[in-house]
Backbone as CSV, one residue per row, in Angstrom:
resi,resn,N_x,N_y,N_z,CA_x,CA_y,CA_z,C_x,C_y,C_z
1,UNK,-38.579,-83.548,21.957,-37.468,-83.419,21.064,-37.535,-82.055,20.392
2,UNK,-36.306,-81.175,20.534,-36.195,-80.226,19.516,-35.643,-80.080,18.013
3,UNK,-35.923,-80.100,17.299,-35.363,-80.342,15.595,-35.224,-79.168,15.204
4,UNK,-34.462,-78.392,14.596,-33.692,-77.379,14.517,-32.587,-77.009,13.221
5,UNK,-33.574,-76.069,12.047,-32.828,-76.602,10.753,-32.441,-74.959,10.643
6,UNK,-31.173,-74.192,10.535,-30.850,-72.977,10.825,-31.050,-72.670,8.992
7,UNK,-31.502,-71.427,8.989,-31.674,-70.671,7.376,-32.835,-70.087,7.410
8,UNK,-33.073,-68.750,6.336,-34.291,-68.002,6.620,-35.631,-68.820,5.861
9,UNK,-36.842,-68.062,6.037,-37.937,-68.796,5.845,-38.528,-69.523,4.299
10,UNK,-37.535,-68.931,3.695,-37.104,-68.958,2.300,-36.932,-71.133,1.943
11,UNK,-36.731,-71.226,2.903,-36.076,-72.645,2.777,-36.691,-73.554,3.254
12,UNK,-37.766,-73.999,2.623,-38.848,-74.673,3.137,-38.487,-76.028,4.550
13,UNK,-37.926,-76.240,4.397,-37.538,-77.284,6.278,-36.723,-76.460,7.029
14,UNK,-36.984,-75.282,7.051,-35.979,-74.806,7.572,-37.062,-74.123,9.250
15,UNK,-36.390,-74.031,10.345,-36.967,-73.333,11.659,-36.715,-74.594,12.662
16,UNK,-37.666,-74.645,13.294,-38.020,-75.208,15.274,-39.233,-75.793,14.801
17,UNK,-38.582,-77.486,15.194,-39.960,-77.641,15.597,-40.102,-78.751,16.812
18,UNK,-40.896,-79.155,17.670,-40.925,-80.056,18.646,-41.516,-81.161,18.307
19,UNK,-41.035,-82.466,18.924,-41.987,-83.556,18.739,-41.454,-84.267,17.765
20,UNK,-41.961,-85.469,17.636,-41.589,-86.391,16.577,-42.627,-85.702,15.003
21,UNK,-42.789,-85.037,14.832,-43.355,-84.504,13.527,-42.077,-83.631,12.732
22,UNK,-41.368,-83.168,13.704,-40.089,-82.520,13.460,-39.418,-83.191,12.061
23,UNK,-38.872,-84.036,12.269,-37.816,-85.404,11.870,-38.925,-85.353,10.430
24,UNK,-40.724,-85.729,10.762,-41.269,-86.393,9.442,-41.484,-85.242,9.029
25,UNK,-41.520,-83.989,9.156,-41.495,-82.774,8.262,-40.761,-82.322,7.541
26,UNK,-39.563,-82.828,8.560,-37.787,-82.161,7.809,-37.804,-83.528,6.118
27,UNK,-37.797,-84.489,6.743,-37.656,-85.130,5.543,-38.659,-85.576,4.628
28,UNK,-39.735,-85.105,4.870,-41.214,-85.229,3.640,-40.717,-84.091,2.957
29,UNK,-40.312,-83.438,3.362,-40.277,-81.718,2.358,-38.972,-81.645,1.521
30,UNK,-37.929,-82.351,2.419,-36.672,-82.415,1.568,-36.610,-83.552,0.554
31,UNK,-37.831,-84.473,0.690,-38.080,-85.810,-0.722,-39.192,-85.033,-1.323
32,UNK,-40.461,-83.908,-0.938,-40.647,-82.929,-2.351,-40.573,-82.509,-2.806
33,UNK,-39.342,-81.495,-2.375,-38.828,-80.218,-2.831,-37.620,-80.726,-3.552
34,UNK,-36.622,-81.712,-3.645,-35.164,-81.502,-4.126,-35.174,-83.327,-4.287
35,UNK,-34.077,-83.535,-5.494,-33.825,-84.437,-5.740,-32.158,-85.111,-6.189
36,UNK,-31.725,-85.703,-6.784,-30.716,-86.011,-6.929,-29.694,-85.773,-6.022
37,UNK,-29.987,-85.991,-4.283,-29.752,-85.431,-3.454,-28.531,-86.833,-3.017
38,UNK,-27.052,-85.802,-2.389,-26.118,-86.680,-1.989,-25.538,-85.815,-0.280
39,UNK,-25.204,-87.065,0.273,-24.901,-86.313,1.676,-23.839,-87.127,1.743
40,UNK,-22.889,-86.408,2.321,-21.461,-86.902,2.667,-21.007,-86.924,3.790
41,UNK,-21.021,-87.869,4.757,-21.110,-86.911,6.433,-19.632,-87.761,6.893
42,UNK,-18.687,-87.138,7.686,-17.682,-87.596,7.904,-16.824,-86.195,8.017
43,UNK,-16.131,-86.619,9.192,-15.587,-87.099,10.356,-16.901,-86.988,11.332
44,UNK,-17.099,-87.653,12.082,-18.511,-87.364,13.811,-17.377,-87.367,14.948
45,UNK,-17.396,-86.821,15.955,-17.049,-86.551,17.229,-18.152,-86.703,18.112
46,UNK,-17.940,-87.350,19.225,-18.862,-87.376,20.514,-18.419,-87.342,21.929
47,UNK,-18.901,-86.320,23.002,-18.571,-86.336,24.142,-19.931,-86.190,24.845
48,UNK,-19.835,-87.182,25.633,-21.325,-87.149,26.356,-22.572,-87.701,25.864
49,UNK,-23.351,-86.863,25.632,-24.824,-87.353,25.108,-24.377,-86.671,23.603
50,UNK,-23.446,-85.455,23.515,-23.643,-84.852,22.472,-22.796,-85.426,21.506
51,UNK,-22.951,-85.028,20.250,-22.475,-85.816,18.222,-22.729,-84.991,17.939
52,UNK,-21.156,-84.793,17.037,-21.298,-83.971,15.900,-20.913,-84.463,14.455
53,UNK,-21.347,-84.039,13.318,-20.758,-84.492,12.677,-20.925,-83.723,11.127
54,UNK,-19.334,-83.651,10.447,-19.538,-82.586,9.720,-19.945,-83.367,8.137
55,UNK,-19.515,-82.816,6.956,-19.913,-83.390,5.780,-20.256,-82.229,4.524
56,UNK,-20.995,-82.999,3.571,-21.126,-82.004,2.286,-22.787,-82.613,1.903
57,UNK,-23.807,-81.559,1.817,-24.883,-81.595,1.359,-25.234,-81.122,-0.482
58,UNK,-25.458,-82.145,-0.902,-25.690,-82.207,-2.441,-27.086,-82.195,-3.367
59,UNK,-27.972,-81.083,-3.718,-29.174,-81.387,-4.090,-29.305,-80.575,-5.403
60,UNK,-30.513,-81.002,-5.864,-31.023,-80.266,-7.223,-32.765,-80.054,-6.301
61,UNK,-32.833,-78.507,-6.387,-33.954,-77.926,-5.965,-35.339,-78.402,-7.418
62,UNK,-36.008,-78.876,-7.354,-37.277,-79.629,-8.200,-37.451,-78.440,-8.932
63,UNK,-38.420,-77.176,-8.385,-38.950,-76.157,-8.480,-38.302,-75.196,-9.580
64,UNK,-36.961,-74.909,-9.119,-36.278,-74.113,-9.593,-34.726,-74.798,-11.142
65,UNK,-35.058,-76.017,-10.409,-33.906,-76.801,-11.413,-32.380,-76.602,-10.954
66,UNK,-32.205,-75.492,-9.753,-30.548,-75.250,-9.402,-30.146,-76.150,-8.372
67,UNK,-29.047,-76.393,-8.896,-28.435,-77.037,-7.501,-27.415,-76.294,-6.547
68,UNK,-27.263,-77.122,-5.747,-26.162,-76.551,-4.426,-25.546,-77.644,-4.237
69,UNK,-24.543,-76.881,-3.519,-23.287,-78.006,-2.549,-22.811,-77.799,-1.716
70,UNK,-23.253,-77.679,-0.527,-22.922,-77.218,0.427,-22.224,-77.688,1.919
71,UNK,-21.621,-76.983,2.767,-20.790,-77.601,3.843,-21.900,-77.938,4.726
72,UNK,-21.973,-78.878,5.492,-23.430,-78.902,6.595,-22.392,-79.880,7.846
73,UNK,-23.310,-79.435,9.394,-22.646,-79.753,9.998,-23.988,-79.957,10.654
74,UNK,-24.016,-81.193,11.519,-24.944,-81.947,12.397,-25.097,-82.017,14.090
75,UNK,-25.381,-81.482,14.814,-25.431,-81.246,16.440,-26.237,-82.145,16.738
76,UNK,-26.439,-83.608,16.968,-27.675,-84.102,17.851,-27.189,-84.254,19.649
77,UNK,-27.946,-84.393,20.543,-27.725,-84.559,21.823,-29.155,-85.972,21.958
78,UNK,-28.219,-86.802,22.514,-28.746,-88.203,22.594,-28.906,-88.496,23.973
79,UNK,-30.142,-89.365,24.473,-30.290,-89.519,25.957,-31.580,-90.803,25.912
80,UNK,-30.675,-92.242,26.512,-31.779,-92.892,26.631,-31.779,-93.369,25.093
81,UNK,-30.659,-93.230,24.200,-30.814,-93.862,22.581,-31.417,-93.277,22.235
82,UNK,-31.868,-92.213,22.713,-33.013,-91.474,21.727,-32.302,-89.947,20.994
83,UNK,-33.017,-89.573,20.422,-32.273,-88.227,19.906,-33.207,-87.376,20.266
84,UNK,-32.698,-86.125,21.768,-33.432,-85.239,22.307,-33.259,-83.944,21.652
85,UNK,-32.608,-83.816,20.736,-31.868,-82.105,20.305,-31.152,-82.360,18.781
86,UNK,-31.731,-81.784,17.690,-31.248,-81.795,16.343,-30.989,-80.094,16.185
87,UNK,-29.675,-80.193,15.492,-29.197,-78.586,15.298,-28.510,-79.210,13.821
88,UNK,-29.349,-78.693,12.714,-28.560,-78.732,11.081,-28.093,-77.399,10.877
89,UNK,-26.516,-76.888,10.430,-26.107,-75.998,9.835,-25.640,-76.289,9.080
90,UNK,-26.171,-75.240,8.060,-25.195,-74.882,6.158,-24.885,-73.937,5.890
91,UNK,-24.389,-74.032,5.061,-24.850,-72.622,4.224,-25.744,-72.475,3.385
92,UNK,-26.542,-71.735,4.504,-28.228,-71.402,3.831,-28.219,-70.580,2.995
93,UNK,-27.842,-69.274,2.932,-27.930,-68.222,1.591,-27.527,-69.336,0.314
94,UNK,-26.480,-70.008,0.194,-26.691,-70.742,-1.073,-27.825,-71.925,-1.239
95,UNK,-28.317,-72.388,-0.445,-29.178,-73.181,-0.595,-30.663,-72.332,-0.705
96,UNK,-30.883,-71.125,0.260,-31.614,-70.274,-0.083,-32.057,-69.744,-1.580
97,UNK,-30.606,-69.588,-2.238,-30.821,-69.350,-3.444,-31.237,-70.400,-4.712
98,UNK,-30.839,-71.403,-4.387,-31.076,-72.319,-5.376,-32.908,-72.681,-5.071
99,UNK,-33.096,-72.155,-3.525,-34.960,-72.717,-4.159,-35.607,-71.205,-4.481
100,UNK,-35.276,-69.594,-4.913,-35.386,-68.797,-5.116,-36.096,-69.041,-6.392
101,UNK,-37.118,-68.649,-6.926,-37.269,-68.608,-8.167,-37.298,-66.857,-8.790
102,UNK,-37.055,-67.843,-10.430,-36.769,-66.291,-10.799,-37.306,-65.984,-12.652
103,UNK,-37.714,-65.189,-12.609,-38.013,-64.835,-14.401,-37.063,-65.859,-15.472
104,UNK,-35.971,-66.245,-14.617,-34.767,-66.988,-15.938,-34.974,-68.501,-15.737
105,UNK,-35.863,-69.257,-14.402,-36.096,-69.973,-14.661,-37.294,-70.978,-13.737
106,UNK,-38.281,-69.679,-13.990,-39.881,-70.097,-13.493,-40.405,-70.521,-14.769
């Protein structure tokens, strides 16, 4: 399995990773790092093995205290019920920024 969270390194679940550790990395880090977290996912489309599905990502970064709200859109490719291919896009520079820390509120 490939898991696949697009944004720079800044964003702690964010990169490639293989394997079922993927999935328990992406979401151990996004239940330590951020809280009061809301996801809105709607409309999904599917042709084939592949789903998409778009929505609104809602968090308060722990660390830093900022939140975001952002557009996020979901790519899995499914085979066998299983999920072979995870692709998360947002908008990372704003989510980037909210786990940024800074003199105004370290």
């Amino acid at each position: 399995m490939s898991w696949k969270v697009e944004g720079p390194a800044s964003i702690p679940y964010s990169g490639v990773t293989r394997g079922l550790e993927g999935p328990k990395q992406f979401f151990a880090t996004i239940g330590s790092t951020t809280d009061q977290i809301s996801l809105d996912m709607a409309p999904f489309a599917a042709q084939g093995d592949n789903v998409v599905t778009a929505g609104r990502y809602q968090a308060r970064v722990i660390a830093t205290g900022r939140r975001f709200d952002v557009p996020l859109v979901h790519l899995f490719t499914i085979r066998n019920g299983k999920v072979v291919r995870y692709v998360n896009m947002s908008d990372s520079g704003t989510v980037a920024e909210a786990y940024a820390a800074t003199a105004a509120n370290a």
